[in-house]
N, C-alpha and C positions, 0 to 999 in steps of 0.2 A: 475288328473294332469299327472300321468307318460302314459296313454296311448293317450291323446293330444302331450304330447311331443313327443313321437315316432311316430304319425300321421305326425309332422313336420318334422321329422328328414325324413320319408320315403319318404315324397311330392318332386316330379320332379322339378325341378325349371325350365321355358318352356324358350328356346333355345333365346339370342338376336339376333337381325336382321343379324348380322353376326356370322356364327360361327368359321370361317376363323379370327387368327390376323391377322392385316395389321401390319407390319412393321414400327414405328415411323416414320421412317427417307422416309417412300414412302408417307405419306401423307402431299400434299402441307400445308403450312402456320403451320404445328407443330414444325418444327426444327429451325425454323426462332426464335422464343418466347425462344424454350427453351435455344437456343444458347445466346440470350440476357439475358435470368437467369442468366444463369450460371457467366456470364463477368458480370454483375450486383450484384452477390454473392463473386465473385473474388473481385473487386472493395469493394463492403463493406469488404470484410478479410482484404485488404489492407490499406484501413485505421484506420480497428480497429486496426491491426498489429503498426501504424504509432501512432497512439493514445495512445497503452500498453507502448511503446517504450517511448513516451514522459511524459507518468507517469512515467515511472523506472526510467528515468533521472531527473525527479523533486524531486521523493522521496531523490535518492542518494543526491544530489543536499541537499534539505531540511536533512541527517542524517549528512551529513559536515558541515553543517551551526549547527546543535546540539552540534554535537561534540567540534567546534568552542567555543558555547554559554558556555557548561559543563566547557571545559579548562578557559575561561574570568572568570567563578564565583568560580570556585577551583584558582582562582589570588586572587579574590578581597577574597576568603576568608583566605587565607594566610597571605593578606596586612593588614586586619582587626586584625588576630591573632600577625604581628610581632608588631602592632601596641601598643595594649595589652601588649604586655612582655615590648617591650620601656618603655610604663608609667611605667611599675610598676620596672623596671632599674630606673627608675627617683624617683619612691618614695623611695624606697632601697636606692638608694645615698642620698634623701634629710635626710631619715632617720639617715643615716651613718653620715654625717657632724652636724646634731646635736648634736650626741652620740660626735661626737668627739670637736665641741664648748665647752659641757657641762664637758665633760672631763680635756681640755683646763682651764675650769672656775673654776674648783676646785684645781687645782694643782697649 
């Protein structure tokens, strides 16, 4: 094993037809492509940008409308609780006035 891998490691690797770079921007029809990438790359940013933006306004949007919903049902349950105490103000009174009928009926 280890002296096949050093057989590869030493092997030449035989020269491509150029060994000269060319320069991107000298060869015709490559800068054309990559120029439309990039404005094609720009474009999707753009509207993923335009897309984040209109989640973070739906969310805010949807935690107001929450918060809204939280205050409506700390109402209704306050109305529930004053409601509660009224009755039993009313039974305490009905109680009271019989106390004081039966009071009335003895004296």
């Amino acid at each position: 094993f280890s002296s096949n891998y050093f057989y590869k490691m030493s092997r030449k690797i035989p020269p491509t037809t150029s060994s000269t770079s060319t320069p991107s921007s000298s060869l015709p029809g490559v800068q054309r492509p990559i120029h439309s990438m990039l404005q094609h790359e720009k474009e999707k940013e753009k509207t993923t940008e335009i897309s984040n933006q209109m989640i973070m306004q739906m969310l805010q949007s949807m935690q107001v409308k929450m918060e809204k919903i939280d205050k409506i049902d700390n109402i209704e349950k306050n109305t529930e609780n004053t409601e509660k105490r009224t009755e039993n103000m009313e039974k305490r009174i009905e109680n009271i006035e019989k106390r004081t009928e039966e009071t009335d009926g003895k004296v």
